[in-house]
FIRO-364948 format. One record per residue (C-alpha): x, y, z. Coordinates in Angstrom, 2 decimals. Layout:
// residues N
+---------+---------+---------+
|       u |       v |       w |
+---------+---------+---------+
|       X |       Y |       Z |
...
+---------+---------+---------+
***
This chain:
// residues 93
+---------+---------+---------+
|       u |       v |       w |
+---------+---------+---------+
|   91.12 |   10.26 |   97.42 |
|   88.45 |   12.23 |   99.07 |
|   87.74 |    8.81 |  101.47 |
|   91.28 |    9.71 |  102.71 |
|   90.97 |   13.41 |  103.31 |
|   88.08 |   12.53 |  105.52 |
|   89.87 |    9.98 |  107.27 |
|   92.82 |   12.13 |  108.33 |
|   90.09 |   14.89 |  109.42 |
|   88.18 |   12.38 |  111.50 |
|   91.84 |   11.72 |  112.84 |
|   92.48 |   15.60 |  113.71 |
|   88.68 |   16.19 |  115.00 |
|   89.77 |   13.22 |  117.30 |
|   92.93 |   14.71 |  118.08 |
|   91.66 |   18.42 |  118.94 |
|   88.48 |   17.20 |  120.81 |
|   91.19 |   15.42 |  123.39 |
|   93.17 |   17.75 |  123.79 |
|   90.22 |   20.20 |  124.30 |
|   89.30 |   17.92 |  127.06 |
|   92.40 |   18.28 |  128.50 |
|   92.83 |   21.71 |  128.16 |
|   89.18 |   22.04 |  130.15 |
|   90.69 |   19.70 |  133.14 |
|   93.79 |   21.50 |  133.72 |
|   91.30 |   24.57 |  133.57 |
|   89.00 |   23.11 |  135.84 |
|   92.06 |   22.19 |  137.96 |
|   93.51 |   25.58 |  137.98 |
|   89.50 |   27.08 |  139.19 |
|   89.83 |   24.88 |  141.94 |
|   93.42 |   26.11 |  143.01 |
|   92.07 |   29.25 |  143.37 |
|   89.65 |   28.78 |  145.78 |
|   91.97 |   30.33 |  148.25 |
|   93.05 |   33.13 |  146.51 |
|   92.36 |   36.90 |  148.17 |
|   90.53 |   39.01 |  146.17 |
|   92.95 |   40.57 |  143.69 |
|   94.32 |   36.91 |  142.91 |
|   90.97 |   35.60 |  142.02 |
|   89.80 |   38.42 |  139.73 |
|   93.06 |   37.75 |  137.69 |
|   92.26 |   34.21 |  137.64 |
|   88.79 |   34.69 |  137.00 |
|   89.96 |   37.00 |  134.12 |
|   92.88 |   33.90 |  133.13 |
|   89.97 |   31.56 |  133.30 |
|   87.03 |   33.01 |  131.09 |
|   90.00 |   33.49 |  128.41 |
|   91.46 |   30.05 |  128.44 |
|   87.41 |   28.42 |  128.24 |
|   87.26 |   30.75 |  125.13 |
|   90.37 |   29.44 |  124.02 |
|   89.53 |   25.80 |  124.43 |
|   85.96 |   26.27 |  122.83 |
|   87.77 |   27.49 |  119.68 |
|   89.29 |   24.56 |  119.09 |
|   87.29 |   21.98 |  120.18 |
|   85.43 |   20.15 |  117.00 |
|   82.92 |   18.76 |  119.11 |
|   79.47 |   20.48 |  118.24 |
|   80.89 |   22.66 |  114.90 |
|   79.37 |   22.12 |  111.66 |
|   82.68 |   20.94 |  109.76 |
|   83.60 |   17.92 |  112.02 |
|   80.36 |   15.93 |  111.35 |
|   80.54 |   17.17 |  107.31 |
|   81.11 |   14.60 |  104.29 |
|   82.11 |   18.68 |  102.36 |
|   79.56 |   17.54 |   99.79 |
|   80.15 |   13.69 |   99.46 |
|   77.47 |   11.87 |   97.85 |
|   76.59 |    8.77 |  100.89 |
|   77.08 |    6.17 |   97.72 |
|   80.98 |    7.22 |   97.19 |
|   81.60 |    6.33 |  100.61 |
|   79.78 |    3.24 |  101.26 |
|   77.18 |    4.38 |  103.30 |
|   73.18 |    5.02 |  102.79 |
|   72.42 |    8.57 |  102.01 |
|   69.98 |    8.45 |  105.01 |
|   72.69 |    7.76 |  107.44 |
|   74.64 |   10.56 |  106.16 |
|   71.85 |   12.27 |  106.36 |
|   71.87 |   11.64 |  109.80 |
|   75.53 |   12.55 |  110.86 |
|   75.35 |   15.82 |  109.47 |
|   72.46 |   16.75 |  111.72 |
|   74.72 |   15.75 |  114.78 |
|   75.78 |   19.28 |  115.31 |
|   72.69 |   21.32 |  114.89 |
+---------+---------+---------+
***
């Protein structure tokens, strides 16, 4: 049961962490849009742009705690050596 529940959040990590990526090249696209922008325009995009990174760092998985944790697993119960697990949950420090 708990195999499954870690599946499906390996799933949704996957899920957020593309869309995060995304999010950051529409971002990215919208910076460079801007380029021509007087000086009023580009504080508000500026502005527009620090938000939507903050945004987009919220939910991306990728270097947080929780996506690379087994939520107190024992290695054995999934089929893995403790060492390797050992291992994955050091990928985000």
């Amino acid at each position: 049961m708990h195999q499954r529940a870690l599946q499906l959040r390996l799933v949704e990590n996957m899920e957020r962490g593309g869309k995060a990526m995304r999010l950051r090249g529409f971002i990215d696209a919208v910076a460079a849009g801007a380029d021509g922008c007087n000086d009023e325009d580009r504080h508000k995009v500026d502005a527009w742009l620090e938000w939507a990174r903050v945004q987009v760092n919220s939910l991306d998985p990728i270097g947080k705690a929780g996506t690379t944790s087994l939520g107190g697993v024992e290695a054995t119960h999934l089929g893995t050596r403790r060492r390797e697990a050992t291992t994955i949950g050091r990928a985000s420090c």
